[in-house]
Every structure is written in C-alpha cells, then in structure tokens.
ZAGULUM-150218 format. One record per atom (N, C-alpha, C, O): x, y, z. Coordinates in steps of 0.001 Angstrom, whole numbers, padded with zeros to 6 digits, always signed. Each point is the difference from the previous one (the first is absolute). Example, Ala and Ser with C-alpha at 12.3 -4.5 7.8 and 13.67 -1.06 7.14 Angstrom:
+013190-005690+007800
-000890+001190+000000
+000900+001200+000000
+001036-000019+000665
-001386+001069-001385
+000820+001190+000060
-000770+001090+000730
+000509+001108+000169
% end
This chain:
+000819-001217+000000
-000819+001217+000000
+000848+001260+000000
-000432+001107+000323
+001858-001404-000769
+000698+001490+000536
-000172+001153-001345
+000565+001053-000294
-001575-001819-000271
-000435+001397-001099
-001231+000459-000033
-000421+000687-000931
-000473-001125+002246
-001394+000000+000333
+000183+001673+000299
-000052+000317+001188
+000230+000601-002028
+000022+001626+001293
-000941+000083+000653
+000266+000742+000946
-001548-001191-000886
-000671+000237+001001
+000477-000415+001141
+000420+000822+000814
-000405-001839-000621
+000615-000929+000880
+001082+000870+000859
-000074+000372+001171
+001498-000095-002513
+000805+000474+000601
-000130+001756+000604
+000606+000669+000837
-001902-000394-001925
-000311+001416+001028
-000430+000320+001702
+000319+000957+000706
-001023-001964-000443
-000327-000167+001252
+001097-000684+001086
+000038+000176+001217
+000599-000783-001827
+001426-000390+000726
+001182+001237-000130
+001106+000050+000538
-001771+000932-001464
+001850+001329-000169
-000974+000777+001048
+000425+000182+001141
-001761+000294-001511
-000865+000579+000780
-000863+000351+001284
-000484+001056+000407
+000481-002733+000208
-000684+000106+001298
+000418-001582+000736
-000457-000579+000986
+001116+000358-001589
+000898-001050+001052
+001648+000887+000394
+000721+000544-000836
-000498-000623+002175
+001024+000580+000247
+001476-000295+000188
+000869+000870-000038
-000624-002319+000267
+001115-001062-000437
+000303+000057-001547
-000449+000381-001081
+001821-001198+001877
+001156-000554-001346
-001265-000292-001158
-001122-000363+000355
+001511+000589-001792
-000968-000830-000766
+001645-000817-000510
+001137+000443+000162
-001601-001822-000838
+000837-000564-000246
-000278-000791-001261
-000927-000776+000230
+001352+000676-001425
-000194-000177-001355
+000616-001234-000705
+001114+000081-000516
-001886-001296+000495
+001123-000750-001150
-000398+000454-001388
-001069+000294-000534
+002561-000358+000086
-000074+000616-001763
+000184-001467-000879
+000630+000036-001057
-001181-001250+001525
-000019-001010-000831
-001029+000116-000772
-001079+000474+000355
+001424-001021-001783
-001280+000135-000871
-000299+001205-000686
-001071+000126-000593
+001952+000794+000626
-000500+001388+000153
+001417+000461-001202
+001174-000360+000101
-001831+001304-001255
+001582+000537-000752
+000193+001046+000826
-000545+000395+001031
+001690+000069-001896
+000347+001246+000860
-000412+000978+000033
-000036+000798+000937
-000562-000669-002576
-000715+001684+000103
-001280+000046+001330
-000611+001006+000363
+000468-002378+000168
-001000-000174+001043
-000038+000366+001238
-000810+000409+000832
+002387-000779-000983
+000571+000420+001535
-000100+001519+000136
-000595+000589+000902
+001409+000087-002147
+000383+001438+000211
-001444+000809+000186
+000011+001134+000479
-001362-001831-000918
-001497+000571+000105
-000186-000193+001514
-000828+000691+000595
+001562-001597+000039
-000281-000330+001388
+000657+000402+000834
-000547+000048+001101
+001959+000417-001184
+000358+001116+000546
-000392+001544-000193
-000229+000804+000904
+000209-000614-002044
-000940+001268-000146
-001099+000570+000448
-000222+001210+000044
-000700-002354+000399
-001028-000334+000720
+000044+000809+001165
-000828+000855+000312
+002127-001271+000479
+000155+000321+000985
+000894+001305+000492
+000082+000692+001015
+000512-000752-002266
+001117+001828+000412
-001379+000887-000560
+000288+001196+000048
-001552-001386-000512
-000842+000940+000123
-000379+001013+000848
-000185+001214-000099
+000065-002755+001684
+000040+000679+001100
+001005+000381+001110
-000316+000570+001045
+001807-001027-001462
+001054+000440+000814
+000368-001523+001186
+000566-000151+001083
-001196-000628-001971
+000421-001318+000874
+000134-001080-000423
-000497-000936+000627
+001325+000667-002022
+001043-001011-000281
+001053-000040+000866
+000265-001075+000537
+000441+002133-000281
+001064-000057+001271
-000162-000624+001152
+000672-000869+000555
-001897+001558-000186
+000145-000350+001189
-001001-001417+000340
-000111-000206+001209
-000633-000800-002123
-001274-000407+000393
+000580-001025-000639
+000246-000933+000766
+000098+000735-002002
+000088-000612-001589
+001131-001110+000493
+001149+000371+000240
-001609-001954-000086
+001170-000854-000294
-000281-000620-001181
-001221-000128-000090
+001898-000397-001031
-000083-000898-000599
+000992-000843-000536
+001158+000222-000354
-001963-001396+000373
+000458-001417+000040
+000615-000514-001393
-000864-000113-000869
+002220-000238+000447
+000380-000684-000967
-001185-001117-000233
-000795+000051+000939
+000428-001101-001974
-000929-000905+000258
-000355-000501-001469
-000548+000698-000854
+001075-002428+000651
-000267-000297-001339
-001160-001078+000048
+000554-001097-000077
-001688+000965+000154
-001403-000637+000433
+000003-001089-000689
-000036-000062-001229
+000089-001083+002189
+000218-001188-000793
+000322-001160+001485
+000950+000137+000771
-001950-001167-000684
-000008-000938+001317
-000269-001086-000718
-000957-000461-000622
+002901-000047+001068
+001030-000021+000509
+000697+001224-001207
-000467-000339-001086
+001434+001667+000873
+000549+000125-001183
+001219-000866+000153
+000532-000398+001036
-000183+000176-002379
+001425-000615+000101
+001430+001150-000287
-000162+000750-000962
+001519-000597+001751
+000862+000499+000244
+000438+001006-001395
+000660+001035+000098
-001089-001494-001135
+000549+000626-001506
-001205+000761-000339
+000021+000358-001177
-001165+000040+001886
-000718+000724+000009
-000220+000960+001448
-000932+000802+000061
+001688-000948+000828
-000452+000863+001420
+000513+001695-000363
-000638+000983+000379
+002040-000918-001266
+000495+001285-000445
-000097+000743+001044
-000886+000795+000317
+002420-001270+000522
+000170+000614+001270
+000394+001916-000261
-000229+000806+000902
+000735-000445-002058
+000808+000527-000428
-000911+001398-000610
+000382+001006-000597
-001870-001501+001089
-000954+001027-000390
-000112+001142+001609
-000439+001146+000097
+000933-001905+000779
-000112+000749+001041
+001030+001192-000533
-000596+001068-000135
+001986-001015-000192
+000735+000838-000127
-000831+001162-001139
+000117+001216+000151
-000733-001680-000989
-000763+000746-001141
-001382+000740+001366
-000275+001173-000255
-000180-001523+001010
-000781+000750+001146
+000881+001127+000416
-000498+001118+000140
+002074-001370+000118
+000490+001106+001393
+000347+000891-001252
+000228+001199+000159
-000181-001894-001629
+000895+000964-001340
-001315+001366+000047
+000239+001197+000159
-001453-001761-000328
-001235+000858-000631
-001052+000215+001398
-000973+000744+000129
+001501-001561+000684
-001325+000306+001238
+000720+000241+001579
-000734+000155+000977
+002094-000144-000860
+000646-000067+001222
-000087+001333+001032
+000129-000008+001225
-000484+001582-002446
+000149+001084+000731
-001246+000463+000148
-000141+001136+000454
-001025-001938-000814
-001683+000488-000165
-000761-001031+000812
-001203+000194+000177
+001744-001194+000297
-001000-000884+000523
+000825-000021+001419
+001111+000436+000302
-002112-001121+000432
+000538-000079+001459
+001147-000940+000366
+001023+000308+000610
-001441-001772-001190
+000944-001028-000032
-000374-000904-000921
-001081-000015-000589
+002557-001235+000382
-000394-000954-001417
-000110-000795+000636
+000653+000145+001033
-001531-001571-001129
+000147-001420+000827
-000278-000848-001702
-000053+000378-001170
-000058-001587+001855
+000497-000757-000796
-001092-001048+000261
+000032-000620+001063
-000981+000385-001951
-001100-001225+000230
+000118-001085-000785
-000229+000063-001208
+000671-001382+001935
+000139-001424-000615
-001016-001095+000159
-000596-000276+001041
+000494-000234-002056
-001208-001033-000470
+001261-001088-000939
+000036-000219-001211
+000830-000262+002234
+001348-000837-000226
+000077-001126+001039
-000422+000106+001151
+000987-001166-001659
+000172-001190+001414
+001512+000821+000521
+000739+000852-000494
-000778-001661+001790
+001476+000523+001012
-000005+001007+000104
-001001+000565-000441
+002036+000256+001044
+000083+001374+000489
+001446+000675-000377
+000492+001014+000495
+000114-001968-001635
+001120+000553-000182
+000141+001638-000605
+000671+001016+000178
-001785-001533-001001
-000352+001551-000845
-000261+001435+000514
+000246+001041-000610
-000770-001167+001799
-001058+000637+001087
+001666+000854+000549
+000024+001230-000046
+001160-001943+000496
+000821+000398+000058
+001192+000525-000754
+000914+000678+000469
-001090-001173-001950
+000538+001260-001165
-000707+001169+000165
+000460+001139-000073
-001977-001574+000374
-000490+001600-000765
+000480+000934+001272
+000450+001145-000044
-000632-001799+000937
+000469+001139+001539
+001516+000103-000403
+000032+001216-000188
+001000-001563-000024
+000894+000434-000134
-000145+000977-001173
+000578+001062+000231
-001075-001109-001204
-000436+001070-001420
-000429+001342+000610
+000249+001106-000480
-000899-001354+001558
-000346+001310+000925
-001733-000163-000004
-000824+000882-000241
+000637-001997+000515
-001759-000343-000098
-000376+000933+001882
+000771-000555+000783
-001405+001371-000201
-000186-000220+001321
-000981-000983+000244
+000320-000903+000772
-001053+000894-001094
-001053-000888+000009
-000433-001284-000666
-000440+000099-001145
+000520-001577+001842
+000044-000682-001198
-001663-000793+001117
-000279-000346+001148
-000430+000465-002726
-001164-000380+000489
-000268-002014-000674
+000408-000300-001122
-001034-000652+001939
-000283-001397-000576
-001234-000316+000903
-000267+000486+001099
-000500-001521-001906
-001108-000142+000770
+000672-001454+000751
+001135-000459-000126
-001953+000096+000701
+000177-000988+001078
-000976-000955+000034
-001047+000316-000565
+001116-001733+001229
-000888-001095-000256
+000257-000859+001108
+001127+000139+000476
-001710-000813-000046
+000088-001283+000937
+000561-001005-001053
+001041-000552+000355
-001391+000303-001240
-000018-001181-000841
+000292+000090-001608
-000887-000027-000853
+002048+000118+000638
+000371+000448-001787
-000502-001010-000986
+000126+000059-001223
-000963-001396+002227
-000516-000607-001542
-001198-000006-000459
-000469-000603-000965
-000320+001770+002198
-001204+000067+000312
-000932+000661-002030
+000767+000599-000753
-001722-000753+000435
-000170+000211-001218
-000136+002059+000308
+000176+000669+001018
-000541-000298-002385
+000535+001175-000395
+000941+000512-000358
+001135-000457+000139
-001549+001944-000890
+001641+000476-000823
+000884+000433+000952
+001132+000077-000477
-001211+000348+002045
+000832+000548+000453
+000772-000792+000890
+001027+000564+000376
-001193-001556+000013
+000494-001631+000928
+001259-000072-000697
+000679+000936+000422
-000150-001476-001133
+001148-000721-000555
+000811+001852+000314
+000993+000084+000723
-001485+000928-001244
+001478+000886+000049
-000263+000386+001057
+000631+001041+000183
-001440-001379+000961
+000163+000611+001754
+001084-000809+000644
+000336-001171-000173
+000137+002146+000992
+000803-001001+001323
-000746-000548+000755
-001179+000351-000058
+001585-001450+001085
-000983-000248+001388
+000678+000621+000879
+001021+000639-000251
-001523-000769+001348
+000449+000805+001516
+001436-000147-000116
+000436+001091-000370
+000820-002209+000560
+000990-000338-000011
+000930+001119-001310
+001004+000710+000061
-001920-001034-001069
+000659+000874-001053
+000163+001576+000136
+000961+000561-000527
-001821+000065+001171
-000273+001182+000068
+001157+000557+001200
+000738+000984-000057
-000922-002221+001365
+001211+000326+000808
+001169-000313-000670
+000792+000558+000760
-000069-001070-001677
+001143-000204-000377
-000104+001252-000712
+000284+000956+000721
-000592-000662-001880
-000148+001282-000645
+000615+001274+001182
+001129+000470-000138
-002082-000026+001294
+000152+000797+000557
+001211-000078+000774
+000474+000986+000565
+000073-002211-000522
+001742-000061+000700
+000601+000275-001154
+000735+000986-000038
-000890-001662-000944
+001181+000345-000691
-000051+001552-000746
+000932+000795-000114
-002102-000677-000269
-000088+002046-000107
+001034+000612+001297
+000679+000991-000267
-000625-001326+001032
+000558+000647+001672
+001390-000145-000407
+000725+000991-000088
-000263-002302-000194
+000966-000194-000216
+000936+000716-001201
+001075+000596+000062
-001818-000869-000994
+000443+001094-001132
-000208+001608+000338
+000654+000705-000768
-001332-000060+001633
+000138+000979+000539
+001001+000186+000572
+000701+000770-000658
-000227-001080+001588
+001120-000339+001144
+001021+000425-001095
+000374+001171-000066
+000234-002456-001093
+001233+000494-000939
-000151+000785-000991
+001045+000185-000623
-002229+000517+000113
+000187+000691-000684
+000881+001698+000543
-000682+001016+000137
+002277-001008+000114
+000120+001313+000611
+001655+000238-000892
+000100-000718-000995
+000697+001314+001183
+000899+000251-000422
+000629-000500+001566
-000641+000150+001040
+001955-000739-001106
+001365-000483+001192
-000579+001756+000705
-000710+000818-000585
+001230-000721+001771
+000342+000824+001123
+001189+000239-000085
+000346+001111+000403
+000803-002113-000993
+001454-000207+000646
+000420-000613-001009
-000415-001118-000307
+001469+001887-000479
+000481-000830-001031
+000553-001548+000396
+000074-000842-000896
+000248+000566+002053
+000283-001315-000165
-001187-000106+001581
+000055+000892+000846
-000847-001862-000724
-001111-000203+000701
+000832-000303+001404
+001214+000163-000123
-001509-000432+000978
+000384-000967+001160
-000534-001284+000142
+000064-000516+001116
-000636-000162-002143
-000396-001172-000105
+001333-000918-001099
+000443-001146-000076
-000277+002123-000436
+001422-000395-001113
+000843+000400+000851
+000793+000314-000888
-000118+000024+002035
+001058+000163+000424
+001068-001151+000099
+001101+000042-000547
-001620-001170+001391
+000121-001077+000175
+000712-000822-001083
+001129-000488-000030
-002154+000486-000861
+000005-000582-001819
+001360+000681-000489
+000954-000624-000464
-001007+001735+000609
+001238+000833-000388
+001346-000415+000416
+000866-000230-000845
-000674+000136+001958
+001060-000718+000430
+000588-001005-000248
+001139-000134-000448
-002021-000757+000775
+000147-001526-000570
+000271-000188-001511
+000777-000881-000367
-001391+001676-000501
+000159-000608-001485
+000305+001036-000752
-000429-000375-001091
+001165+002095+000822
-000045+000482-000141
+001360+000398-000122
+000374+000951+000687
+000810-001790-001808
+001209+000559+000368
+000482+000893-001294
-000419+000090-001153
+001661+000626+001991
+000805+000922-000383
+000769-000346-001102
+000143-001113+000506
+000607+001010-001738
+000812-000131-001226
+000868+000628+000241
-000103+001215-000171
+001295-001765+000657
+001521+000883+000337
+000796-000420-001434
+001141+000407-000214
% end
C-alpha cells in the first residue's frame, strides 16, 4: 500500500510516530513520489524510514540486491529519517550485510513454525532465529569501529611471541 496516498496522508497527517516504508515492489520514480509526499509537509527527515525490500517468500540471494541500500543513502540519505533493510530471505546472514551497508533498521517477520503453510512461513525466522539474528547484529555492532591503538593490547602478547626483527 505504500502508494495508497490516502492511506499515506493520514499517516504524514494525523498519526504522530515514525512512519516506516517498504519500497519492495515499488520503481523508483515511486519512491521519489513517496518521499515527496512527505517533504510536502517538512517530515521526511524527521518521520520518513524506508526500507530496502525485494518482495518475494522465500527471495533467493541473486535477487535480495543488498547494494540498493547504498542507492537509498546515494538519493534518500539527507531527506529521509533513516534506511532499514526488509528481508523475505532464509538465515540471517544477509540481515547482517545489509546492517553493515548502513541498514539501521532491519525489519523480518517471525513464525513459530517455518513449515507452517503460507507465503510468509518459509522466509520467517522462529523464536531461536530471531535471537541469533539479534546477537549476532550486537556482535557486528561491537566490531564495526576503527583500532583505538595502533597496535591493540590484545595483540601485544601475539606480538612478542611471533613478530620478529630482520637484522
């Protein structure tokens, strides 16, 4: 529905939260109508997330086009509030490219049971999946930083031991 404007008028208009947008399914001149939408009223910045998102349960990996997020921060990074990243993919490896790509938000639906019938079962996580996801997002948070110390104090040690001099 993210081209419903009615819809989205009453959500730029009289809902007062984040609105949050997947652009799956959607070209681009669609998107830029849907941000426009919203710098009408002075709140793509501040209101406006939207979601990378290639619609398709399960998609397969040669179609997720992680690489569209960077085409978001190229044309949408200084007008919208934030980019996330919505997957309809098995595992969570992806979930953690796009956050490293600079996704803040990575949105997946969830299931008790992935063999349960319907289109959205097979590309949901279950409970277990969703907690692994959210450690390892943490985790990839944690190293994403530049050293403190050109040589760490965890390599000090390492250094010593295996680290020789050429006289």
């Amino acid at each position: 529905c993210n081209n419903n404007f009615e819809m989205l008028g009453v959500l730029r208009d009289e809902f007062k939260g984040q609105v949050q947008i997947s652009i799956g399914m959607t070209s681009r001149d669609e998107v830029e109508e849907i941000v426009n939408f919203f710098e009408e009223t002075d709140q793509a910045q501040s209101r406006l997330v939207i979601y990378s998102c290639t619609s398709g349960y399960p998609v397969p990996a040669k179609d997720l086009s992680l690489l569209e997020i960077n085409w978001l921060y190229d044309n949408y990074g200084q007008r919208v509030s934030e980019i996330g990243f919505s997957g309809h993919h098995k595992g969570i490896a992806f979930d953690i490219a796009a956050f490293t790509l600079g996704a803040n938000y990575i949105e997946r639906h969830f299931t008790l049971d992935r063999t349960w019938k319907g289109t959205d079962h097979a590309a949901s996580l279950e409970p277990h999946g969703i907690r692994k996801l959210n450690k390892n997002l943490q985790y990839v948070y944690e190293a994403l930083k530049y050293k403190n110390n050109e040589i760490l104090k965890v390599e000090i040690e390492t250094r010593e031991k295996l680290k020789k001099e050429v006289i």
